[in-house]
MARMAR-382075 format. One line per field, with one value per residue: chain; residue in three letters; x, y negated, z of N, C-alpha, C in turn. Coordinates in steps of 0.05 Angstrom, whole numbers, plus 32768, in hexadecimal, padded with zeros to 4 digits. Example, Ala and Ser with C-alpha at 12.3 -4.5 7.8 and 13.67 -1.06 7.14 Angstrom:
BEGIN
chain	A A
resn	ALA SER
nX	8108 8101
nY	8072 802D
nZ	809C 808E
caX	80F6 8111
caY	805A 8015
caZ	809C 808F
cX	8108 8102
cY	8042 7FFF
cZ	809C 809D
//
This chain:
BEGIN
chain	A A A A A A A A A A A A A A A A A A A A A A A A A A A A A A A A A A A A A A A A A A A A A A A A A A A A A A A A A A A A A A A A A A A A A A A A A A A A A A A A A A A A A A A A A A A A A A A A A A A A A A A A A A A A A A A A A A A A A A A A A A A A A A A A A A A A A A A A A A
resn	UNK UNK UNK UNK UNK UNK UNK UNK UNK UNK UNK UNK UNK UNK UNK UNK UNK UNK UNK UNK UNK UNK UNK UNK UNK UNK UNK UNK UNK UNK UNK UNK UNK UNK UNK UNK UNK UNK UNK UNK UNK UNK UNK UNK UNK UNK UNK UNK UNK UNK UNK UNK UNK UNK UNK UNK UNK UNK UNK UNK UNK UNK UNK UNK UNK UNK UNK UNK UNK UNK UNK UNK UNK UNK UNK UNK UNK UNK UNK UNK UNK UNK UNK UNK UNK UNK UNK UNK UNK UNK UNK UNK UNK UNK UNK UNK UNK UNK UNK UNK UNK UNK UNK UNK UNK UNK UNK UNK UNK UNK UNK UNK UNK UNK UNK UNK UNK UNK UNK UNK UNK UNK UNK UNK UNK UNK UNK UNK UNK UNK UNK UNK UNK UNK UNK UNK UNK UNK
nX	83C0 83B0 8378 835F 836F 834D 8356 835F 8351 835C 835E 8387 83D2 83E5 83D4 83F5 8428 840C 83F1 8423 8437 840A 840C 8438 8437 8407 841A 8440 8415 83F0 83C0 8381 8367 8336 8329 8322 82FB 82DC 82AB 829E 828F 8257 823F 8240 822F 8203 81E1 81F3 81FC 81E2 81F9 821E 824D 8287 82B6 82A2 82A4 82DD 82F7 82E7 82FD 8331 832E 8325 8350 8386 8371 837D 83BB 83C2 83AB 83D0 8401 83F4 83DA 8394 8364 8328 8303 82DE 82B1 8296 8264 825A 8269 82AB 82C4 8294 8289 82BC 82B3 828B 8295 82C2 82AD 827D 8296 82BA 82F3 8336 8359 8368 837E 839E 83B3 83CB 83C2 83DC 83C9 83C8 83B8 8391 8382 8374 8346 831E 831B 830E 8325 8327 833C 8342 831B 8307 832C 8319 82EA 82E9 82FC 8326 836A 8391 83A2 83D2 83EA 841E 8411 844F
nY	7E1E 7DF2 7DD7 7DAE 7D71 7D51 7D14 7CF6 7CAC 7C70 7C3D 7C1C 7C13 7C3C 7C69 7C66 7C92 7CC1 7CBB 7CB8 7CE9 7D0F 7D08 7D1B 7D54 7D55 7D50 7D82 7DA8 7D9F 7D83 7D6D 7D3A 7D1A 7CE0 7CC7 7C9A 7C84 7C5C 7C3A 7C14 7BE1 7BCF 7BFD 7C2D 7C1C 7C0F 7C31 7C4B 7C1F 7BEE 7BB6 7B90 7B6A 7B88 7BB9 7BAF 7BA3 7BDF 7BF9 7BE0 7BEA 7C22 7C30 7C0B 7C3D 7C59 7C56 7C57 7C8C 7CA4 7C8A 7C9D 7CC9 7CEE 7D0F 7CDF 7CE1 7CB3 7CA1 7C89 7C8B 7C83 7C7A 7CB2 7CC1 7CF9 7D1B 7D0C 7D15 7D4D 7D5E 7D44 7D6E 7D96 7D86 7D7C 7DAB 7DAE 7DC4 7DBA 7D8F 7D50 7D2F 7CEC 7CE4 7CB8 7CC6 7CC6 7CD6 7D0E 7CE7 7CBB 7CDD 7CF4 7CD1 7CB2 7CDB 7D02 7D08 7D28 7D56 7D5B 7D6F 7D95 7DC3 7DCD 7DD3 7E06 7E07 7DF6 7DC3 7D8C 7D67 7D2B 7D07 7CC1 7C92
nZ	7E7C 7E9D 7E8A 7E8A 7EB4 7EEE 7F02 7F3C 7F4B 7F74 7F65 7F7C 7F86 7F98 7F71 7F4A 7F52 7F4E 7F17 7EF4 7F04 7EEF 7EC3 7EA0 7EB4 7E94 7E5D 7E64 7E69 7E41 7E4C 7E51 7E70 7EA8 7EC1 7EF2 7F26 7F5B 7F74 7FA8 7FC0 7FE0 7FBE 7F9A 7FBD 7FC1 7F97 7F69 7F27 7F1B 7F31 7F2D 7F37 7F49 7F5D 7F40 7F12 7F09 7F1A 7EE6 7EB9 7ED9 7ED8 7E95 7E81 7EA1 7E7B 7E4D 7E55 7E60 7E2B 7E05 7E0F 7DF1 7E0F 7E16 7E2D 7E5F 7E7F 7EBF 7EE0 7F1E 7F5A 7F9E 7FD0 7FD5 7FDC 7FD4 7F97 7F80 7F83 7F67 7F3C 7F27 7F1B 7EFC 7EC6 7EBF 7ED8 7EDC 7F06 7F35 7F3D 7F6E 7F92 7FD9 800D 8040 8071 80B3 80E9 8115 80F9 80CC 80EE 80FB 80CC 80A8 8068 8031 8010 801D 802F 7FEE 7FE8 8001 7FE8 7FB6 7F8D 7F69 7F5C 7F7F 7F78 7FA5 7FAC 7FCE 7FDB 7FCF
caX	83B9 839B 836E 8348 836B 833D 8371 8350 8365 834E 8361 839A 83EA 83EB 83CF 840C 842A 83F6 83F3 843D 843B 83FC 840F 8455 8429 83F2 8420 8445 8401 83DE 83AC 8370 8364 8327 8339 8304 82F5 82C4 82AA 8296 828D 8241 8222 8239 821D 81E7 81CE 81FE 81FD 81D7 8202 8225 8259 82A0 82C1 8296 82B5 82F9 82F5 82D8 8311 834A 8334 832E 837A 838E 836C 838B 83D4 83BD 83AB 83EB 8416 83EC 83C0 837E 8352 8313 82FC 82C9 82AE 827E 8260 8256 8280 82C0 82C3 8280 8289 82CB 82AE 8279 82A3 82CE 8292 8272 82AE 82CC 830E 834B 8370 835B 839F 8396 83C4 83BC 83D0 83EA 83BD 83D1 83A7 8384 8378 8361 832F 830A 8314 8308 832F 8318 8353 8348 82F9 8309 833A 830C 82CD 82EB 830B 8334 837F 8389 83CE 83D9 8409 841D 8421 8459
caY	7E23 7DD9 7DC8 7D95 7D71 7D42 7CFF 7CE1 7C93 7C61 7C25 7C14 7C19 7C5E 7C77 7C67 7CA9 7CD8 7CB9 7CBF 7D08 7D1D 7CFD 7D29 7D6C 7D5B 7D57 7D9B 7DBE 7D9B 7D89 7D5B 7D26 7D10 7CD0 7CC0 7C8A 7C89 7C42 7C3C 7BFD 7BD9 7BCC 7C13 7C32 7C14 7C11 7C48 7C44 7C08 7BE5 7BA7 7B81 7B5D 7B9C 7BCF 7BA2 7BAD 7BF6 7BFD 7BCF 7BF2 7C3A 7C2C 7C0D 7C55 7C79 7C48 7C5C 7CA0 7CAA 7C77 7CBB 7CE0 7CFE 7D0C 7CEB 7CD3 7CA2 7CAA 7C77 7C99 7C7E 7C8F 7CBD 7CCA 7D12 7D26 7D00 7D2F 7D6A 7D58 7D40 7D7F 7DB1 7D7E 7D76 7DB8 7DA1 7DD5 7DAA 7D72 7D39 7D0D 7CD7 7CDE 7CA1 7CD4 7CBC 7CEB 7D0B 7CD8 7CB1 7CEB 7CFE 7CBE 7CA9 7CEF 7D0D 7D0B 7D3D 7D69 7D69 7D77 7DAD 7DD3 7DCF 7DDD 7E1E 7DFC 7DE5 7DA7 7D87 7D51 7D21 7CF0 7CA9 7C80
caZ	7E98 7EA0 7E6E 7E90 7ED0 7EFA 7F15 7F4A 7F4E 7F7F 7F58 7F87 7F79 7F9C 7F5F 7F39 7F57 7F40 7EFC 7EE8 7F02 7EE3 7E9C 7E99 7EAF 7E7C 7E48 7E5A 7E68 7E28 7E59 7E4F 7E8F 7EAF 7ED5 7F08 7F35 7F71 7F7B 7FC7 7FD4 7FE6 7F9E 7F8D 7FC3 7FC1 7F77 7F60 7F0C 7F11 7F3B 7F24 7F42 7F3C 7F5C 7F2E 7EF1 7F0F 7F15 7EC5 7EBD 7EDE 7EC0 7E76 7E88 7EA5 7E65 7E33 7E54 7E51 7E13 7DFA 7E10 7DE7 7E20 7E15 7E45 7E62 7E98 7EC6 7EFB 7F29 7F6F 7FBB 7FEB 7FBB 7FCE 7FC6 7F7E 7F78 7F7F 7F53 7F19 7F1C 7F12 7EDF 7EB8 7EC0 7ED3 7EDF 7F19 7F42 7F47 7F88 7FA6 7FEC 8021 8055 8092 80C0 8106 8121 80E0 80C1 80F0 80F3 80AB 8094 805A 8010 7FFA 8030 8020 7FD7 7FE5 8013 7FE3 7F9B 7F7F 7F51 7F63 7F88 7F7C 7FB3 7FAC 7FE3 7FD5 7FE7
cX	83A6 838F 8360 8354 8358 8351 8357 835A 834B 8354 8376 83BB 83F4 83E7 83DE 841E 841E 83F0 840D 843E 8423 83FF 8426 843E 8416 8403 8432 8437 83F0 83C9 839B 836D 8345 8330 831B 8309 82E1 82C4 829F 8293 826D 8233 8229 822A 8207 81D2 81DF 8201 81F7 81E8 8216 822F 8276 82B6 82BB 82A8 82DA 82FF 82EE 82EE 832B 8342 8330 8351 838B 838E 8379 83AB 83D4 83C2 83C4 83FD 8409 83DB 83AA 8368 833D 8311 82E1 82BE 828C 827B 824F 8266 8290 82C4 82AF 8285 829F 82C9 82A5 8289 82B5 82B7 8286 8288 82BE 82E3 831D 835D 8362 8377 8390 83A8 83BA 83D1 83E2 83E7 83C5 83BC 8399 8375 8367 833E 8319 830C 8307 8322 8322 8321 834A 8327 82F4 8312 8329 82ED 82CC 82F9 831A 8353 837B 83A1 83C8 83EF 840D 8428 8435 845B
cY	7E0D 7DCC 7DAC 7D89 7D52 7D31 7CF4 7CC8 7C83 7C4B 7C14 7C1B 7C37 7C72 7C7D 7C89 7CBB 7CD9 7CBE 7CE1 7D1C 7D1A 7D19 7D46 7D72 7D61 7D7B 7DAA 7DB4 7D9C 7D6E 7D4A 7D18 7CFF 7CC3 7CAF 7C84 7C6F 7C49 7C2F 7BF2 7BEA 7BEF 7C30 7C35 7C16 7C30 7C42 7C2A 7BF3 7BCE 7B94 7B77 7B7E 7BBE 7BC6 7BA8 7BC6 7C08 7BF2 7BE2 7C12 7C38 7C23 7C2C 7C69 7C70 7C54 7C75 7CAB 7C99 7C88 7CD2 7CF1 7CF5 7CFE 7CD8 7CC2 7C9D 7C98 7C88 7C89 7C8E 7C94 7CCE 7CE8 7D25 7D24 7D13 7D44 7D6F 7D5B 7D5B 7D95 7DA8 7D81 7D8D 7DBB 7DC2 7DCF 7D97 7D6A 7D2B 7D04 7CD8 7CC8 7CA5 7CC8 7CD5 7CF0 7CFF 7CC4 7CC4 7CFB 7CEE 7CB6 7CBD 7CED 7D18 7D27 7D56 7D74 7D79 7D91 7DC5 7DDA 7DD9 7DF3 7E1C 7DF5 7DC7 7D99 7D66 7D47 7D05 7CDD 7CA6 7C6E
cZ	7EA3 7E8D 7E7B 7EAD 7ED5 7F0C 7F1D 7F4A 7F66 7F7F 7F6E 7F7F 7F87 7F83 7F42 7F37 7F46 7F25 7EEC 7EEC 7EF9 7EC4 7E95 7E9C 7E9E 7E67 7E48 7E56 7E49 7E33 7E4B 7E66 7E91 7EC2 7EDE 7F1C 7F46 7F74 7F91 7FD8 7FDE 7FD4 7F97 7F9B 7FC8 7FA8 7F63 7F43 7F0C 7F1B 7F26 7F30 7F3A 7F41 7F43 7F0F 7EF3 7F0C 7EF4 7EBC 7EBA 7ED2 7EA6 7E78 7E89 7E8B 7E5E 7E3A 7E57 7E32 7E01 7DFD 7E0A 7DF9 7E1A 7E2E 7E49 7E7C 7EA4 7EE0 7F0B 7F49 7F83 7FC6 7FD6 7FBE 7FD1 7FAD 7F75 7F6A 7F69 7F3B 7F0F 7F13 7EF6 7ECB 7EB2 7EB7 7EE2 7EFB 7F1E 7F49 7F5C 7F8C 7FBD 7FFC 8036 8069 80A3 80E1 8105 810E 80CB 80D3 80F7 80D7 8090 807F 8045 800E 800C 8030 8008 7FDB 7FF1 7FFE 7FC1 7F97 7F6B 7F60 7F65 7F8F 7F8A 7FB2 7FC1 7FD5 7FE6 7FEE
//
């Protein structure tokens, strides 16, 4: 049913969540994982691929970590650092990638937080045709 899901992470300990409960569903679906990372800070805005900074090294960093414990439970998967506005970059990666599922962690801003900070999950869900399993950090 999921051959390909798409885990968003945003290199914070929310993303612990989303990783324990997408590992257990890969292995019942025998899915493959794309684990993606939106850098979004200056340098990656700004130079995008070319970009090169202490946070960019962190991010390269902390997903090779994610595959390695991936693939250490036998899931297949890849890692993907992309920059800009994370769910433009989303969208993107699920179409390139043709992924089955998009995993998010979300922070659970609520009202007033969401409608000045905007809403990634809520961008994603509205713009892909794919399942969009949200899972609230806690």
């Amino acid at each position: 049913m999921y051959d390909k899901i798409l885990v968003t992470l945003d290199a914070t300990p929310t993303d612990r969540a989303i990783i324990e409960h997408v590992k257990a569903l890969a292995r019942i679906m025998n899915s493959r994982v794309v684990l993606l990372h939106v850098a979004d800070g200056w340098a990656a805005r700004t130079f995008g691929a070319d970009a090169v900074s202490p946070e960019i090294s962190e991010d390269t960093a902390y997903l090779q970590e994610v595959q390695n414990e991936f693939q250490s439970a036998g899931i297949p998967a890849e890692a993907e650092l992309a920059f800009g506005e994370p769910g433009e970059q989303i969208i993107r990666w699920v179409h390139e990638k043709k992924c089955d599922l998009v995993a998010m962690s979300t922070h659970g801003h609520r009202f007033v937080a969401d409608l000045f900070l905007g809403s990634t999950s809520r961008r994603v869900r509205h713009s892909v045709r794919i399942p969009v399993l949200l899972l609230r950090a806690k």
